[in-house]
N, C-alpha and C positions, 0 to 999 in steps of 0.2 A: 217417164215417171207418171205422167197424163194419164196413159192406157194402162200403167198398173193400179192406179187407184181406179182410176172408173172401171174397169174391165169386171170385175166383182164385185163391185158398188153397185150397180145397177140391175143384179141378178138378185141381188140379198135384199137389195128394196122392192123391187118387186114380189117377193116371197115374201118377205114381210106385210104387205099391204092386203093381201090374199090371209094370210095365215090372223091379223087383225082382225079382219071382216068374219071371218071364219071363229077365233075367239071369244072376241068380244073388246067391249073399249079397255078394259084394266089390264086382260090378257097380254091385249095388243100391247100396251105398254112393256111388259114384263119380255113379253118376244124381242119386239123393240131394240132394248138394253141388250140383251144377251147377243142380238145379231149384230149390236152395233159395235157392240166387245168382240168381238167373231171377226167384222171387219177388220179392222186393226189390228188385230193378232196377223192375219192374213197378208195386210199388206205387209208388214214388220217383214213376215217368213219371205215374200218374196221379195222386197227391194231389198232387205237386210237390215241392221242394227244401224246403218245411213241416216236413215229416214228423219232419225230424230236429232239430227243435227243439223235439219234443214227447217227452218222455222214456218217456210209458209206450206212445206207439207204436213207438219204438224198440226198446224192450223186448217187446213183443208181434212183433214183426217179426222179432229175436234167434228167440223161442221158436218161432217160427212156422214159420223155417228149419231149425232143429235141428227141431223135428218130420217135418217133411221128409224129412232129411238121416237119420232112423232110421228112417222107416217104409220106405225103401228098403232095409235093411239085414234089415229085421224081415221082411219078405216075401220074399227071397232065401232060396232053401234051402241047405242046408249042402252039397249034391255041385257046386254051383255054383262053376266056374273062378274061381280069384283076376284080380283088374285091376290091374294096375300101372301105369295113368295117373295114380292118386289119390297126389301127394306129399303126406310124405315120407314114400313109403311105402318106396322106393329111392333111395340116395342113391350120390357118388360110391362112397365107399371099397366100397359094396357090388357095383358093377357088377364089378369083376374078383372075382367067387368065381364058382362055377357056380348055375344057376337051383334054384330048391328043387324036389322032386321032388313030384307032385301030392300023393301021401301025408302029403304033409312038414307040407302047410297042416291044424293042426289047429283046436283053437279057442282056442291063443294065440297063433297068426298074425292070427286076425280078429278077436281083443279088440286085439291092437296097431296093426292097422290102423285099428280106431272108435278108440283113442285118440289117434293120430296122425291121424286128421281131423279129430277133437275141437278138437285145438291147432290146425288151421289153420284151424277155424270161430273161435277164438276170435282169434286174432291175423286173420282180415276183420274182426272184431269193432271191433278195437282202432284200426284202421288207421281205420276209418269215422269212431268218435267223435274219433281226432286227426284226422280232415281237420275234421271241424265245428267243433273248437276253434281249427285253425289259419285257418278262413276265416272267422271272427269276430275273429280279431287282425286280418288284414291283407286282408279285401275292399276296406279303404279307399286300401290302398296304390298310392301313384303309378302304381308297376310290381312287381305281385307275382309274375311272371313267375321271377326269379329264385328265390326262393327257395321257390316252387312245385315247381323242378328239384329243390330241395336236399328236400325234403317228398317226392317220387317216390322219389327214391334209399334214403330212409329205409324208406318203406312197399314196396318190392321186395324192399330183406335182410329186413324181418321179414318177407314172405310166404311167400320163396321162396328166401331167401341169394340175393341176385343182387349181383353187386357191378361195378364198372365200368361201369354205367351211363349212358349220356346223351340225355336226352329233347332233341329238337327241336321246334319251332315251323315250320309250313308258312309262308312270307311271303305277302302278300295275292297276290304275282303267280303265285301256285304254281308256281314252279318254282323255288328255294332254300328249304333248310333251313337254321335258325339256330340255333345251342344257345338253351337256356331260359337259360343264365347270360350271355349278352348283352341286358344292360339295355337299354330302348329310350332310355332318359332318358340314360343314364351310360356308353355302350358300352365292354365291357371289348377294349381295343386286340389283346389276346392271341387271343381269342374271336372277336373280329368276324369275321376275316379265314377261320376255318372254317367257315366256308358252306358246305354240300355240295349237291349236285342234286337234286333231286326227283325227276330221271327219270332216273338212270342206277345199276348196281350193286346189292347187294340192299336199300338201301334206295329207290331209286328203285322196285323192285318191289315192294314193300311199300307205299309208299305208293299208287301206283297201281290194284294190285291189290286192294289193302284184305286182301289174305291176311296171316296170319303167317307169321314163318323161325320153325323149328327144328330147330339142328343134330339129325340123327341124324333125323330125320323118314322113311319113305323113300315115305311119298304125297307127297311135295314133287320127286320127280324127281332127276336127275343137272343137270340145268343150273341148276336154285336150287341148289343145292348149290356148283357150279363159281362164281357170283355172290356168293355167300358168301367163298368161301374169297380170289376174288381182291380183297377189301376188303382196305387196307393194315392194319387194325386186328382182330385177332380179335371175330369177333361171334357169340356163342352163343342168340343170340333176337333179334328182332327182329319189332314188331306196330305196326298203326298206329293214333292217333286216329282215331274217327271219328266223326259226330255228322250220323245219316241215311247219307245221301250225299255228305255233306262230308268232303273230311280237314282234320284239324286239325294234325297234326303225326303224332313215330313216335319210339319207344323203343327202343334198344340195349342188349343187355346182353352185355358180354364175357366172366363167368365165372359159371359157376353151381355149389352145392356140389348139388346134386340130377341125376341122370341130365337131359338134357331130353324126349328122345322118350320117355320110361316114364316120364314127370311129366305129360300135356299138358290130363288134367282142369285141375289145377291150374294150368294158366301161362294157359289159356283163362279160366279168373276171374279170375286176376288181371290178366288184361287188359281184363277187362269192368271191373273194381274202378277201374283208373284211368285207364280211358277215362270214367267216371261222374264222376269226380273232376275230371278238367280240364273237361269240356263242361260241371260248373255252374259252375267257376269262371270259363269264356270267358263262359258269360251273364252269370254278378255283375256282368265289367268291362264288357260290350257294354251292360246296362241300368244302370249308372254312367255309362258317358259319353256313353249317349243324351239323357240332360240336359244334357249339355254341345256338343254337336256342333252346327253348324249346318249343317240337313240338305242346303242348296245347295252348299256349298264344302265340308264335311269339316273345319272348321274350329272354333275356339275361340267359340259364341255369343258377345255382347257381357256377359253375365253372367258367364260361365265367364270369358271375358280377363281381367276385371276381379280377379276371386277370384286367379287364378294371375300376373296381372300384379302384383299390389298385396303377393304373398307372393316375389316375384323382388327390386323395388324393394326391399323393407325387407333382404333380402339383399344387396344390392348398396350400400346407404347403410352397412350396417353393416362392411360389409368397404371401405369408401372407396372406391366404384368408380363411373365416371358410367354415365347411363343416358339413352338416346335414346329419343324415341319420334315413327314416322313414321305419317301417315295419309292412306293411297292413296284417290283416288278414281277411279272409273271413268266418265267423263262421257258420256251417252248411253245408260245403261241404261234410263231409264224411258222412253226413246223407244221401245227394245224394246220393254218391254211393253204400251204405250200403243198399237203397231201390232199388238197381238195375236201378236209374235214370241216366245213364253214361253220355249217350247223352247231358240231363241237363244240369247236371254236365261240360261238356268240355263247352257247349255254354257258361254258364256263366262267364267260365276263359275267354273264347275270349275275351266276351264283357267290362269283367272288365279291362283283359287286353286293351283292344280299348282304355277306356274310362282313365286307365293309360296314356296309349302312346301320347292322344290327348294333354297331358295338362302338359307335361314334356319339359324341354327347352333343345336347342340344347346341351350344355355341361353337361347335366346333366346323369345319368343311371340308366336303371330301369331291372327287373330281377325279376323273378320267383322261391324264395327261398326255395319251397317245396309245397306238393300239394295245400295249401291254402294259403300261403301266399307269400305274393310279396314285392321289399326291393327296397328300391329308394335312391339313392344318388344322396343331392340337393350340386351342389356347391354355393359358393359366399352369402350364408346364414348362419343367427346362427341358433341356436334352437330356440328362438322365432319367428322371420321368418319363420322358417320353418315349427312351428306348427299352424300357421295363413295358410299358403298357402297348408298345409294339411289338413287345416278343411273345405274350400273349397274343394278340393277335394272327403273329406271322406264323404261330404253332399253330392255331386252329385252319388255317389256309393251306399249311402244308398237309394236314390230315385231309381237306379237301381236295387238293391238288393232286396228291398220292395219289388213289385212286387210279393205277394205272390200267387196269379195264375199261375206264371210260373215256382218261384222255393223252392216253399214249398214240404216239404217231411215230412210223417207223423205227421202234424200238426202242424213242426216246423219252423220258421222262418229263414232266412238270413240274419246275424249280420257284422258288418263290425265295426273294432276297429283297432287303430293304435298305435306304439310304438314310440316316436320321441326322439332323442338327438343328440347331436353337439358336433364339435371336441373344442368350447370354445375359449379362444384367449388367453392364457397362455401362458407359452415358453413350456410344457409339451405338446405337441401334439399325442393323443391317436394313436396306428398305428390302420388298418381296423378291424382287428377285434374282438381288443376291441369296437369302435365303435356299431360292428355288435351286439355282445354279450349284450351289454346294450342294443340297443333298442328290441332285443328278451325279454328281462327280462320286459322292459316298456309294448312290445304288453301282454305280460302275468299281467300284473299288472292292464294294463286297461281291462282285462274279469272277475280278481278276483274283481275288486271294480266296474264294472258294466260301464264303462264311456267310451264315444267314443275314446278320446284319449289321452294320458300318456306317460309323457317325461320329460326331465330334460334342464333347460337351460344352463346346465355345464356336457359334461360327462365324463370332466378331474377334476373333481371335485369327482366323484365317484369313478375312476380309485384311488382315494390316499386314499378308504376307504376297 
């Protein structure tokens, strides 16, 4: 751990002490910060998201910055022009006086300046150790998405006063942005429906581009600019996730109390700051439900079902609600693979999977019970309900299925048959898996007698038999 922090520590001080002298004393400062953010970014990537569970390398990382952050300062000479990209060095109410006159900068212009960077090394400081706190309360959450937004907005006012805020989420098909306050579990009706484009406006260039907006910029051109202004919402920043070559999403900010273009040190870290912030927490959730995923369909493993199935049930028995559970199978998979058609084989789980996933409601759960078949828990239905809204279903699957050009294998067809029964409305309420176990017995029932689908509309009815 020793020789990963020093190993690059010592190359970037150096450069920095050179590139100060070279600057000047403000400059140096403003290099400074940015290398000292540099560092730390650096070490993170290679020890890992570790680091910051270890408190005296946290602390050595702290110190290691601010060293940084002065020997830029310390190597700058004093006839060296002031920079006013380092906030807060300029804020609004300062921008309408006139510029100070070169004379004017003495050495309490540049003790206020190291002070005022001081506060904004200490508040990255702060921001860091609440994310660590905040992703030890809630890595485990369903969907921390939300209040991941409300966490951004917080660490924006204290870096930069940024207020009006709104982070987006890229959706998998890249091309919609979704607010982070639209739950994926719980979608808030207000939210859902502002979706914006990925590729039109300046947020569409922003994310495309991976550049940042900032108003008052004038390397950004007249037509970012025109992109800008014709958004229906004022937008005074805008930067995108990004994680490589990936985007992840893009941040908005409506009002800021700091100039922007005579701030861009600082809005450039702080956009490294919480682009660092979301891409560990997309990997926390991406290595959480890579346990649970099954990697042919995208789907709930049979372990995972069972955990989120058996916390829905006990939900649903307590609020006196019935519960269905269907179990699809796909007949002539193993002929696939048996004919060496793998390939096939997996595309069909997709697509069935797809055609699953399309047509299931948000409280409901679906899951991949084994190689062919797939197990769906409907809430707030019985078994009659549920075998109506399964035969929909199982018709649109067999239209998929059909398709015997694509997935016939020696001659044989692609069958689709389902198992269905219900927890009933007794005071006996069956636990999961009984449930499960009966409608296994049903999909076996509907292949011996040939029929699409077989179920019982009580399957606390069988449980007493």
């Amino acid at each position: 751990m020793t020789l990963t922090l020093l190993l690059p520590w010592f190359p970037i001080l150096l450069a920095v002490g050179v590139g100060g002298r070279l600057l000047g004393r403000s400059r140096g400062f403003a290099l400074g910060l940015v290398c000292g953010m540099f560092w730390i970014v650096l070490v993170q990537a290679t020890a890992g998201t570790g680091v910051w569970r270890q408190p005296w390398v946290v602390v050595t990382m702290l110190i290691g910055a601010a060293a940084i952050f002065l020997i830029g300062g310390w190597a700058g000479s004093a006839e060296g022009g002031p920079l006013d990209d380092l906030a807060p060095i300029r804020t609004r109410s300062a921008s309408d006086g006139s510029r100070p006159r070169a004379g004017a900068w003495g050495s309490d212009s540049t003790e206020r300046s190291s002070d005022e960077t001081t506060i904004a090394l200490d508040r990255f400081a702060t921001v860091i150790q609440q994310f660590d706190d905040w992703l030890v309360e809630h890595r485990d959450d369903a969907d921390p998405w939300p209040l991941f937004g409300e966490f951004i907005r917080g660490a924006l006012y204290q870096c930069c006063k940024a207020t009006h805020v709104k982070p987006f989420r890229l959706l998998s098909e890249g091309e919609e942005l979704t607010p982070l306050q639209s739950s994926r579990l719980e979608p808030d009706p207000f939210t859902e429906g502002r979706r914006v484009s990925a590729r039109q406006g300046i947020l569409g260039h922003v994310v495309t581009s991976g550049r940042s907006y900032v108003e008052g910029d004038r390397t950004q051109g007249e037509l970012i600019e025109q992109l800008a202004q014709a958004c229906p919402e004022p937008i005074v920043w805008c930067f995108a996730i990004t994680q490589g070559t990936q985007r992840l999403g893009a941040v908005t900010a409506g009002q800021l109390d700091i100039v922007p273009a005579d701030n861009l040190a600082l809005l450039r870290a702080v956009e490294q700051l919480v682009s660092q912030c979301w891409c560990l927490l997309a990997e926390t959730v991406h290595s959480r439900t890579a346990g649970q995923d099954d990697p042919g369909s995208g789907l709930y493993n049979r372990t995972a079902f069972l955990q989120v199935a058996e916390q829905s049930l006990r939900e649903s028995y307590a609020q006196g609600e019935p519960v269905a559970i269907a179990v699809i199978v796909v007949e002539g998979m193993r002929e696939l693979n048996d004919a060496g058609r793998w390939e096939v084989a997996d595309e069909l789980v997709r697509e069935v999977a797809d055609s699953l996933r399309r047509k299931i409601r948000m409280d409901d759960r679906l899951g991949r019970f084994d190689g062919s078949r797939f197990i769906w828990l409907l809430r707030r239905v019985d078994a009659e309900l549920a075998s109506l809204i399964v035969k929909q279903v199982i018709s649109r699957l067999t239209t998929l299925c059909g398709d015997r050009s694509r997935w016939s294998a020696s001659g044989g067809a692609i069958t689709v048959r389902c198992g269905v029964v219900g927890s009933g409305t007794g005071s006996r309420n069956p636990d999961l898996r009984t449930l499960v176990s009966h409608a296994l017995v049903q999909s076996r029932r509907a292949r011996l007698e040939h029929v699409t689908i077989a179920g019982e509309l009580d399957a606390a009815e069988m449980s007493k038999r």
